[in-house]
N, C-alpha and C positions, 0 to 999 in steps of 0.2 A: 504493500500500500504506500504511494510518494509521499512524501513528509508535504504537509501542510504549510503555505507560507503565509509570512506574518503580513502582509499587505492582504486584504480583501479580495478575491476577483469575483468584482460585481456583473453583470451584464453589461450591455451597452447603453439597453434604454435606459437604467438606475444610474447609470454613470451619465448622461446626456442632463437626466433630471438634474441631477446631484452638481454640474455645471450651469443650470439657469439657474438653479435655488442658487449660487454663488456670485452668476451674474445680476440677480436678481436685489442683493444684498449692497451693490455698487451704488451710491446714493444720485450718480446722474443718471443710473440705468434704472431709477424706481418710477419715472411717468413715460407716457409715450410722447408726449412732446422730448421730454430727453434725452433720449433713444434715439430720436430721429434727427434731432440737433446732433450729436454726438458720430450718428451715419454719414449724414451728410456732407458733416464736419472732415470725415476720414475721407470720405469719397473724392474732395475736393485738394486733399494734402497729398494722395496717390497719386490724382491727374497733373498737380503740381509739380510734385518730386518727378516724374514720369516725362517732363514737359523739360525740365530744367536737366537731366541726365539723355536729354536726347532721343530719346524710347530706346538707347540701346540696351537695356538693361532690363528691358519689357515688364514695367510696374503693374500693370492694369491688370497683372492675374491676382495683385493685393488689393484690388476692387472685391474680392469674394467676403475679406471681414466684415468690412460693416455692412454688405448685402444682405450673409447669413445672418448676421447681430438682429440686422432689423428682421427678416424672415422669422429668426426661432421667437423675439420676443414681441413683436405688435402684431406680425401675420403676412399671408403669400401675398397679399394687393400691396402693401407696403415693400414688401420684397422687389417684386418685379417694379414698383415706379422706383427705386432708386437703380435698379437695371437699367431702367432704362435714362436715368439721367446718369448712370457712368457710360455708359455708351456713347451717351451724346456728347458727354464732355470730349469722350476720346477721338469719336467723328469731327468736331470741330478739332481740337491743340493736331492731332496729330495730321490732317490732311493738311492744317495747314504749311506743316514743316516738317514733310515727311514725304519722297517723291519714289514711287516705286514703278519697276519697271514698266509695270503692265497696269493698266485701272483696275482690273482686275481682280488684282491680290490684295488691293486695298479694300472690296468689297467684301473676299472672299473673308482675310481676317477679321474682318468688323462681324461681319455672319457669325466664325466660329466664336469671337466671344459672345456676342449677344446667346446662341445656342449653350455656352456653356455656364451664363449667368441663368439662364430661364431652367437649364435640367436640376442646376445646384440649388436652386428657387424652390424647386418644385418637388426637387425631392426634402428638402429642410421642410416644406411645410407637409408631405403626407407623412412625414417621421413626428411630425410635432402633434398632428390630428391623431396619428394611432396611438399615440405616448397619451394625449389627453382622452381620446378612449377607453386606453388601457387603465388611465387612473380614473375615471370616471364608474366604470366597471368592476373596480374596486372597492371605491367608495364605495360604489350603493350597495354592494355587498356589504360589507363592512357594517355601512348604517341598518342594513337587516336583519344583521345579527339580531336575535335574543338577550344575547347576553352584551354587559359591559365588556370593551376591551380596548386597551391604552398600551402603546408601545412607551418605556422608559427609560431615559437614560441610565445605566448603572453607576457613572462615577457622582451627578449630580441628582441624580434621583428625579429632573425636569419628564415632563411628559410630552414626547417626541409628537404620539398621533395617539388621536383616540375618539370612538364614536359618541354620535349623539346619547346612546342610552349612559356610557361610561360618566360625561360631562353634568348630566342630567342629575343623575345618581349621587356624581360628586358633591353637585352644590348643596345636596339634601342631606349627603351625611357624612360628608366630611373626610376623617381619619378612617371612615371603616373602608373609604378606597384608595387610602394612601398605596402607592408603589411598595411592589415586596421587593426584597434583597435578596431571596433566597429562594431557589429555582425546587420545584414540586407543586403537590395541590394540596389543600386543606380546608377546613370549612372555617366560616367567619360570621357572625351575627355582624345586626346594623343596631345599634341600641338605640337609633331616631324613629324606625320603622318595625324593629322586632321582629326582621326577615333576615333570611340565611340564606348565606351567598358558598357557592364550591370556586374558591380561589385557585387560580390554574396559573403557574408561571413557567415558561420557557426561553432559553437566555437566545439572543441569537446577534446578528453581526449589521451595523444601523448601514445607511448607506454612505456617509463621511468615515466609515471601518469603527466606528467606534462601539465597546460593548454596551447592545442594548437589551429589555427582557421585553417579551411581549407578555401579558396579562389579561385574564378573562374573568369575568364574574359571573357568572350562572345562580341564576333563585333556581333556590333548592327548597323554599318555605314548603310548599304543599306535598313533597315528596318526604320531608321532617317530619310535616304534620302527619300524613299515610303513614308514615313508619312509627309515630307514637300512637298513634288507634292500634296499628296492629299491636303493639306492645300489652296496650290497653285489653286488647279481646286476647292475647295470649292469656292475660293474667286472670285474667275472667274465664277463660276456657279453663285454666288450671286446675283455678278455684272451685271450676263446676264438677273438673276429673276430682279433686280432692274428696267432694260432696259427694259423689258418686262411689267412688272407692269408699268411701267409711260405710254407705247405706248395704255395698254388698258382702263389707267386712260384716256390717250387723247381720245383714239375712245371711253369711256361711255361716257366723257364730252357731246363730240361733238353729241353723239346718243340722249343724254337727255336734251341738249341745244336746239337742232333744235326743237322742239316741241313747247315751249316759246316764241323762236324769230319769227318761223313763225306766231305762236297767233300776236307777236306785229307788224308784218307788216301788219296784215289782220285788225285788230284792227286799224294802224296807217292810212291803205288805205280808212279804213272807216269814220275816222276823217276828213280826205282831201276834201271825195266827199261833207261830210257833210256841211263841209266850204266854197266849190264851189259852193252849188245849194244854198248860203246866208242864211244860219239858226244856225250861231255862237250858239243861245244860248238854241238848241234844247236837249232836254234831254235824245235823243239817244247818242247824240253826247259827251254829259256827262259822260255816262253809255259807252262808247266805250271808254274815255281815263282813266276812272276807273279801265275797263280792261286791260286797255296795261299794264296800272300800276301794276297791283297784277301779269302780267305777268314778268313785269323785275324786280322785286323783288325777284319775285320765281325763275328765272335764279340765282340771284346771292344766292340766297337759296342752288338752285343745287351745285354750285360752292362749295359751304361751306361744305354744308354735304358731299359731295362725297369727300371733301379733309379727311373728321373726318373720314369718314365709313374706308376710304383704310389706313389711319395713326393708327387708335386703333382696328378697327372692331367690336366696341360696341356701340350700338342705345340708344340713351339716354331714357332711359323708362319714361312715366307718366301714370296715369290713365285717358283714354278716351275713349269716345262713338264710337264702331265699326260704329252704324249709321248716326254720323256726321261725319266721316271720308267717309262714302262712297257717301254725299251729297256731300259734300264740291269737293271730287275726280269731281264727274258728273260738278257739277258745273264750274270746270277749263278745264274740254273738252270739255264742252257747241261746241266751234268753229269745234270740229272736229265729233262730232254730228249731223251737217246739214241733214237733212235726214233719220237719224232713229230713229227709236222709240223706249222709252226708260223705262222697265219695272222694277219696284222694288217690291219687296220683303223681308220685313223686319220682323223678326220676335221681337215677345213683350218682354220685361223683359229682354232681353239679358243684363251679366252681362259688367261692363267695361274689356276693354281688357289694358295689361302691352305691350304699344308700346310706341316707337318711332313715331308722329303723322305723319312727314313731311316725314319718309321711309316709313312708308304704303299708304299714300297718293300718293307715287312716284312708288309703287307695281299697284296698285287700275289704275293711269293713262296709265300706259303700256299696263296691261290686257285690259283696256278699249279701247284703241286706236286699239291697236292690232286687238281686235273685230271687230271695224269696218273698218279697214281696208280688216280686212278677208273676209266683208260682201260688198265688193267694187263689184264683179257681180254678185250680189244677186241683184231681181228684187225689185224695191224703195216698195212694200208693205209688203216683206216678213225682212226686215233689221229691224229685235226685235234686240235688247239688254237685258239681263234679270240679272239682281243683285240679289243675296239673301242672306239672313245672317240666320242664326242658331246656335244651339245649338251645338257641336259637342262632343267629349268624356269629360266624368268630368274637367272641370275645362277648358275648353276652347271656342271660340267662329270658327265656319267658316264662309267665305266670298265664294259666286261663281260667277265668271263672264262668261257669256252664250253668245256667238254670232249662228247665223242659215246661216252660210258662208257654206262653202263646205268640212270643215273639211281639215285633213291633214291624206297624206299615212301614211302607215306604217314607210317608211323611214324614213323622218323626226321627224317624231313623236319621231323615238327613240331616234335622235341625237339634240333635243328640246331646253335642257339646256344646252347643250354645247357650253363655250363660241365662239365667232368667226361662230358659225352653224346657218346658216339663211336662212328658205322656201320662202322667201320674195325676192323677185329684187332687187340687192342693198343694200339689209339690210346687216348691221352686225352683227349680233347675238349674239349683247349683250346684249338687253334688258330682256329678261327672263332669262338669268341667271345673271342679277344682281337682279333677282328679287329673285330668288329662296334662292343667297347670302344674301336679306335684310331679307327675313322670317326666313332662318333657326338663323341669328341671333338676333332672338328674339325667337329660341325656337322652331316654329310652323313648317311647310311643304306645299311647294306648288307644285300641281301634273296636271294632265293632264289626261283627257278622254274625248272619242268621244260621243258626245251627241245622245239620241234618235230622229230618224229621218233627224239627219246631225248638222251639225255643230260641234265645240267644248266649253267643258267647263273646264277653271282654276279653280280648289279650294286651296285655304290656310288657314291656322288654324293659329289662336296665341294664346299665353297662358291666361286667364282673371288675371284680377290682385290681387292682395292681399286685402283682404276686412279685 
């Protein structure tokens, strides 16, 4: 890549400009009366000098300065009439003391320069007319912008160019459109107006080479304001998730409490009768407050965990036996049980599984209840239960729980695990989809299909643990 040099290279038209804005700055070149005086002036020191050197020295092609002078700055009519009054000056000095061979040649060169004052004419003025195009095309861009934008001097900080909205802006507030020093974008309030501007600076190179920055202001007020609504309705949507979330934390409570407590009234009615027919110290009676007990234990278990599950939503892992997790399950339904029969299927060697013992335990009770509830007009010989464990893809264990109930339509079927969806009277159907919630975290999947010859069967997978 050529090393960059320390001079500018501007174009021709910016360089063209960047000579009249100089000539322009000359205090005789500031009216057109002055300009033309000053032409004129020149025109007639050529013809002079040119007159008094004999024309050997052929002056009259330094007729072209103050031709182009007046052309680039009052215009092409003024151009060509001092054309034509250096021509004429030169028609008269020189014919009359100037004797060429032929009459001829003395036409011929008078022709070429008149030809050569009228093309240098004519091209200075369609170079001036595109130049004032080309800025006029600018401008009114410029002035169309949207936004404010001011070219600035970097050493003095003056304001080189800058559009109407920029000027406009300025006198209404002041310091909030001073010139930055420092090249990026950032945002800026106006503390007149209490509108927000996206301040954009880019340095770049003026046309006298000196460093300048260009500068934009863009209102950004109503895209502020859209962005603090949305803020606004996030925080209010939150608030609503927050509200929501506590209402289904109540209805799981409450789904997975009533289970427990009825255990401990049926447990606590069975203690009563025990004590009324006088056998304090019989060891049903024993064996039935033992239960109540691991029941309200296990309530305030519930309690706990379902406060951790919904605050972190991670199961605290150990390694343990899929099938004392599914004894221990049977075991705490034992009461809801009464009447069916209960078939296991346990396969050998199965490795440990990476759970959480008291959320699969609380998966394992649902599915199980669930079942027999399904199996509620099933006739008392046909209410199987069937459990099984296996092997499932490398490195995991499944659980199925089978009831021979009647199965579920297609409908519900499909709206299964969706919370609040419930085939049940009354139910609120959250128990399978917090279940669905405790397997997937820990990894596994729990699905649904219609068993052969009726009924349904849950399966879930968890992952075995780390050996």
């Amino acid at each position: 890549m050529p090393a960059q040099s320390d001079s500018p290279s501007l174009p021709l038209g910016l360089r063209l400009s960047s000579l009249a804005l100089g000539l322009g700055r000359v205090p005789a070149l500031q009216s057109r009366a002055g300009v033309l005086a000053l032409a004129f002036a020149l025109v007639l020191a050529v013809a002079a000098a040119d007159y008094a050197t004999g024309y050997e020295i052929r002056l009259a092609i330094l007729q072209l300065i103050p031709i182009a002078l007046v052309t680039w700055l009052v215009g092409r009519r003024w151009g060509l009439a001092l054309s034509a009054i250096a021509v004429a000056a030169w028609f008269i000095e020189f014919r009359s003391s100037h004797d060429y061979s032929h009459e001829f040649y003395f036409y011929w060169e008078g022709a070429a320069l008149v030809a050569t004052y009228v093309v240098v004419v004519l091209l200075l003025a369609r170079l001036r007319d595109a130049l004032a195009r080309s800025d006029e095309r600018f401008v009114r861009a410029l002035e169309s912008l949207p936004s404010a934008v001011c070219v600035t001097d970097r050493a003095s900080g003056r304001v080189l160019l800058s559009n109407r909205r920029h000027a406009e802006l300025a006198r209404g507030a002041g310091a909030a459109f001073d010139p930055e020093r420092t090249d990026g974008a950032h945002e800026r309030s106006d503390p007149a107006t209490g509108r927000w501007y996206l301040v954009e600076t880019v340095p770049l190179r003026w046309l006298d080479g000196s460093e300048a920055a260009l500068t934009s202001f863009t209102d950004i007020t109503e895209s502020k304001q859209a962005q603090a609504l949305r803020e606004q309705h996030a925080a209010a949507v939150a608030h609503a998730a927050r509200a929501m979330a506590l209402g289904e934390l109540a209805s799981t409570l409450a789904h997975e409490l009533n289970q427990p407590l009825v255990a401990i009234a049926a447990y606590n009615e069975g203690c009563i009768r025990l004590l009324e027919s006088g056998a304090p110290d019989s060891p049903e009676l024993a064996e039935a407050m033992e239960r109540c007990r691991r029941q309200a234990v296990r309530a305030g278990e519930i309690v706990k965990r379902m406060r951790e599950f919904v605050r972190r939503r991670e199961p605290v892992r150990e390694a343990v036996a899929i099938d004392g997790l599914v004894r221990g399950a049977l075991e705490l339904a034992a009461h809801d049980l009464a009447g069916v029969t209960t078939t296991l299927e346990l396969a050998p060697d199965l490795p440990p599984v990476s759970a959480d013992s008291f959320m699969i335990e609380q998966v394992l009770l649902n599915l199980i209840r669930n079942a027999t509830e399904a199996m509620q007009t099933t006739p008392a010989p046909g209410r199987v239960l069937e459990l099984r464990t296996a092997r499932a893809a490398p490195g995991a264990v499944a659980v199925a729980v089978r009831d021979h109930g009647p199965g579920l339509a297609s409908g519900p079927a499909a709206r299964l695990f969706q919370p609040f969806a419930s085939a049940k009277p009354g139910g609120l159907g959250l128990g399978l989809a917090l279940c669905r919630s405790m397997v997937e975290a820990h990894g596994g999947e729990l699905v649904h299909e219609a068993a052969p010859g009726g009924g349904a069967i849950f399966r879930f997978t968890l992952p075995a643990a780390a050996r």
